[in-house]
C-alpha positions as CSV (number, residue, x, y, z in Angstrom):
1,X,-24.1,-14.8,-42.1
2,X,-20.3,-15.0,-41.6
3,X,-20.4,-11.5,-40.8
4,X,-22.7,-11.6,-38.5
5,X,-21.1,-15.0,-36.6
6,X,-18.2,-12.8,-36.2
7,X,-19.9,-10.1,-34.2
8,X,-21.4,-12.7,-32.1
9,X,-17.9,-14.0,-31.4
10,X,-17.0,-10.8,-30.8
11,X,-20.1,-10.2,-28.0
12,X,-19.3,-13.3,-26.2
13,X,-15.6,-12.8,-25.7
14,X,-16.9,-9.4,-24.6
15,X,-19.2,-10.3,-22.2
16,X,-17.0,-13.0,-20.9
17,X,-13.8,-10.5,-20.6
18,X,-15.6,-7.8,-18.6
19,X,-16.5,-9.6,-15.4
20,X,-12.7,-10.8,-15.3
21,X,-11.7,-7.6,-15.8
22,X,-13.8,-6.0,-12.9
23,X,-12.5,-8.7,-10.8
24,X,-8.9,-8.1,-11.6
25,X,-9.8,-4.3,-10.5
26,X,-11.7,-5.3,-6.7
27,X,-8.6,-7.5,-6.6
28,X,-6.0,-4.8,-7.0
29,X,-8.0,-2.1,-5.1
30,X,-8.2,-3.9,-2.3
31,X,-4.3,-4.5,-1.9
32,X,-3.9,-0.9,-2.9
33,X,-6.3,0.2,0.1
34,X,-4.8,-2.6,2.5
35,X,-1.6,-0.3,2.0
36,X,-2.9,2.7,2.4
37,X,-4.2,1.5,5.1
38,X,-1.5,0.3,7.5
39,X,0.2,3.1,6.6
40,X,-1.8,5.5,8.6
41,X,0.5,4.9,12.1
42,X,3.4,6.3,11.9
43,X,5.6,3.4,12.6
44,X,3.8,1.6,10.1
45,X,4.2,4.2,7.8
46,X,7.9,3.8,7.9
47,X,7.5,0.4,7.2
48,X,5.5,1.4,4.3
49,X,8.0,3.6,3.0
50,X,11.0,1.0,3.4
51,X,8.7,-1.6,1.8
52,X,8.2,0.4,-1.2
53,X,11.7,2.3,-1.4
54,X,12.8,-1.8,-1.4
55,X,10.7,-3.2,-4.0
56,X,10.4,-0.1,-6.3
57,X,13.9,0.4,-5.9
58,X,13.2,4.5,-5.5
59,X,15.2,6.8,-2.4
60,X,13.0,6.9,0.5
61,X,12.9,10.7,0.5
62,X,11.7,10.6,-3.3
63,X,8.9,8.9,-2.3
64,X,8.0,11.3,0.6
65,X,8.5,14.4,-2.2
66,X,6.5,12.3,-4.5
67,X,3.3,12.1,-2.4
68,X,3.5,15.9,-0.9
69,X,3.9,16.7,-4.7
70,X,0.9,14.8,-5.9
71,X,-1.1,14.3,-2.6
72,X,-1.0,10.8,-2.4
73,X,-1.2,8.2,0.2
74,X,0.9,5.6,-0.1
75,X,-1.9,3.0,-1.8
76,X,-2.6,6.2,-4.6
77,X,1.4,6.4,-5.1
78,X,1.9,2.9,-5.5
79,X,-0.7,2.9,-8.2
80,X,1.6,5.8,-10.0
81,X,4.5,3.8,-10.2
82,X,2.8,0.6,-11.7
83,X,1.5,3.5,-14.6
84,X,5.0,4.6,-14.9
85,X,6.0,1.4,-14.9
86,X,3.7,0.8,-18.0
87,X,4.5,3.9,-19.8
88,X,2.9,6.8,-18.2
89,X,4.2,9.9,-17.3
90,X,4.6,10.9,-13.6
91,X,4.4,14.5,-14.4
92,X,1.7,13.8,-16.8
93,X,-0.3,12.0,-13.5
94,X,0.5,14.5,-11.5
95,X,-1.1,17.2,-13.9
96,X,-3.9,15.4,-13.8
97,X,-4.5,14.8,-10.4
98,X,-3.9,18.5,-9.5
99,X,-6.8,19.1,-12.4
100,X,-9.2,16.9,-9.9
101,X,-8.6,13.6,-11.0
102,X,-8.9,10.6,-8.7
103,X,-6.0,8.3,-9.0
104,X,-7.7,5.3,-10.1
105,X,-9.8,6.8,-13.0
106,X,-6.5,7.9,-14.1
107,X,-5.2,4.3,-14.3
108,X,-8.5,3.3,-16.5
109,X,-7.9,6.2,-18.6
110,X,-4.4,5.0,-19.2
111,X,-6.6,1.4,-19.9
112,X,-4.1,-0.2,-16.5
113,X,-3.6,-3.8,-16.5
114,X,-4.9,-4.4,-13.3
115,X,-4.3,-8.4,-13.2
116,X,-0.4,-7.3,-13.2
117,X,-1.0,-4.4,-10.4
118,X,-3.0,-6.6,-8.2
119,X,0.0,-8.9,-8.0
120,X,2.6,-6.4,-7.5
121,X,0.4,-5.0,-5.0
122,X,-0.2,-8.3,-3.2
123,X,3.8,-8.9,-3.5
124,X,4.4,-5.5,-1.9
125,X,1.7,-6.0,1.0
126,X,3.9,-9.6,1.8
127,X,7.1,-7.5,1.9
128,X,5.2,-4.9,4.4
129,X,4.2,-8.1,6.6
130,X,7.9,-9.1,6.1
131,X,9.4,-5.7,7.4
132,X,6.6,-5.4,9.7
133,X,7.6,-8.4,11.4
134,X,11.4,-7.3,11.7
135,X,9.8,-3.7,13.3
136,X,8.2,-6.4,16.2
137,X,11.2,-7.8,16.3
138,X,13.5,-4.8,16.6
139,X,11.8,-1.5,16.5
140,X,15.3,0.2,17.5
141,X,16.6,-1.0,14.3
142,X,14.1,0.5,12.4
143,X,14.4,3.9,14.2
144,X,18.4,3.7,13.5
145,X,17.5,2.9,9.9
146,X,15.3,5.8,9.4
147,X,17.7,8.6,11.1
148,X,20.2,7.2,8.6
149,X,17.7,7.1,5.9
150,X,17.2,11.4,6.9
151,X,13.4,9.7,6.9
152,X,11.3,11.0,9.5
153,X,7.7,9.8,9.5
154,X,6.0,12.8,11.1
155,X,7.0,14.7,8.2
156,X,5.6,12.1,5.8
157,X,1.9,12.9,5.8
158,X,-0.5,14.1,3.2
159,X,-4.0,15.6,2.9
160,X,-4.9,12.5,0.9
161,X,-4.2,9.7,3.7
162,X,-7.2,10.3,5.5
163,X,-9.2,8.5,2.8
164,X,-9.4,5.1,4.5
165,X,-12.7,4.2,5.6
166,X,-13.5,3.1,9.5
167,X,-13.6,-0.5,8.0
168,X,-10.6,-0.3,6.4
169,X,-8.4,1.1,9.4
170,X,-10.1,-2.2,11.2
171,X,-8.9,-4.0,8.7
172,X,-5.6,-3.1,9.3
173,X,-5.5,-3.1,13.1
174,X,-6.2,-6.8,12.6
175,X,-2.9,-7.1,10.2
176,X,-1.3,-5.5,12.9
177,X,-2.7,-7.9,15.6
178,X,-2.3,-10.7,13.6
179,X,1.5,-10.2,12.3
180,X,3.0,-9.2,16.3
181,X,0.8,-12.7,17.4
182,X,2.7,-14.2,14.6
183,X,6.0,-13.6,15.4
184,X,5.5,-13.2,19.3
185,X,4.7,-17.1,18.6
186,X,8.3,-17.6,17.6
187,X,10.1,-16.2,20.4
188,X,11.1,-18.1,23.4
189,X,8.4,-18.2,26.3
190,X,9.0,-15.2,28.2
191,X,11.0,-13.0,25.9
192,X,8.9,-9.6,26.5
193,X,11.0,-8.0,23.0
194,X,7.8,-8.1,20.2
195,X,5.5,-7.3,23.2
196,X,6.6,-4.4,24.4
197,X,6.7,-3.1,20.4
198,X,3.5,-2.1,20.0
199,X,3.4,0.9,18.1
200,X,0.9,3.3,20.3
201,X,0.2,0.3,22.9
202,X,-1.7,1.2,25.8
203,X,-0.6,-2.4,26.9
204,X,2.5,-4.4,26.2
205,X,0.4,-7.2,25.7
206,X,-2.1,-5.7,23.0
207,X,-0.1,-3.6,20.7
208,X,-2.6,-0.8,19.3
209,X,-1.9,1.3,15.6
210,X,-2.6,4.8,16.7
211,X,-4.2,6.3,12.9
212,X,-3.5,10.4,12.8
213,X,-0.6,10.4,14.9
């Protein structure tokens, strides 16, 4: 009877754990597309990089010869990192990938905690809004920063970037929208500066991501 209590214990903490554990997943693919996501303009892909070069603490170039390498976008190459960061190999990823992997049955091969990478993928998606916002403000910056960087963001494309769905590139034209509103709000009535830094605007008043560039 005890033996069989046990096992019962053991089914219900089970069947408890797994829907958790699914959620934690949605949660963290969902930031990890978000990033993939914005980062399909070219502008935005720079922010991207900066972002991650910032919170990873990894060159900028590394991360442009670690995506070519492995075929990444930039949501897939985040996702690397928090397996590294967990005790993966990159190279070992990288074999596996070029063997026909996908990126994220990697990560439950490697049995990822994906509570911890949905947070660090939220965190990351903040500090893109953050630099984002700073582009709006000052897209020469930016531009300055990159030529002194050697980063150039027409060179920073891979195969693998075009996996974004049509809702997901709406998605993040609305993050775009919404950030620019956000911080057009803050400037003094009539100062034109976060207007007329849309990336790909058609109109300085309704700034425009340009995917494919």
């Amino acid at each position: 009877m005890k033996l069989a209590a046990r096992f019962l214990i053991v089914l219900v903490a089970i069947a408890i754990a797994l829907p958790a554990f699914g959620d934690d997943q949605e949660k963290a693919q969902k930031e990890i597309k978000k990033i993939t996501a914005i980062a399909t303009d070219n502008n935005m892909r720079s922010v991207v990089n900066l972002s991650m070069s910032e919170m990873l603490n990894v060159k900028r170039l590394d991360l442009v010869k670690e995506r070519q390498d492995m075929n990444l976008n930039y949501g897939g190459l985040f996702l690397a990192h928090q397996l590294t960061a967990g005790g993966a190999k990159m190279e070992d990823i990288t074999a596996q990938l070029k063997a026909g992997k996908n990126i994220f049955d990697i990560a439950n091969d490697q049995h990822a905690n994906w509570k911890q990478i949905a947070d660090a993928a939220k965190k990351l998606n903040k500090k893109i809004d953050d630099n984002m916002g700073k582009w709006f403000q000052g897209s020469k910056k930016q531009a300055e920063r990159d030529q002194a960087d050697d980063y150039v963001a027409q060179q920073d494309k891979v195969e693998g970037d075009a996996d974004v769905s049509k809702q997901e590139l709406a998605d993040a034209q609305n993050r775009f929208q919404h950030v620019h509103d956000v911080i057009s709000a803050q400037l003094p009535v009539g100062d034109a500066n976060v207007r007329n830094n849309g990336a790909g605007a058609q109109s300085p008043a309704v700034p425009s991501m340009t995917p494919g560039r």
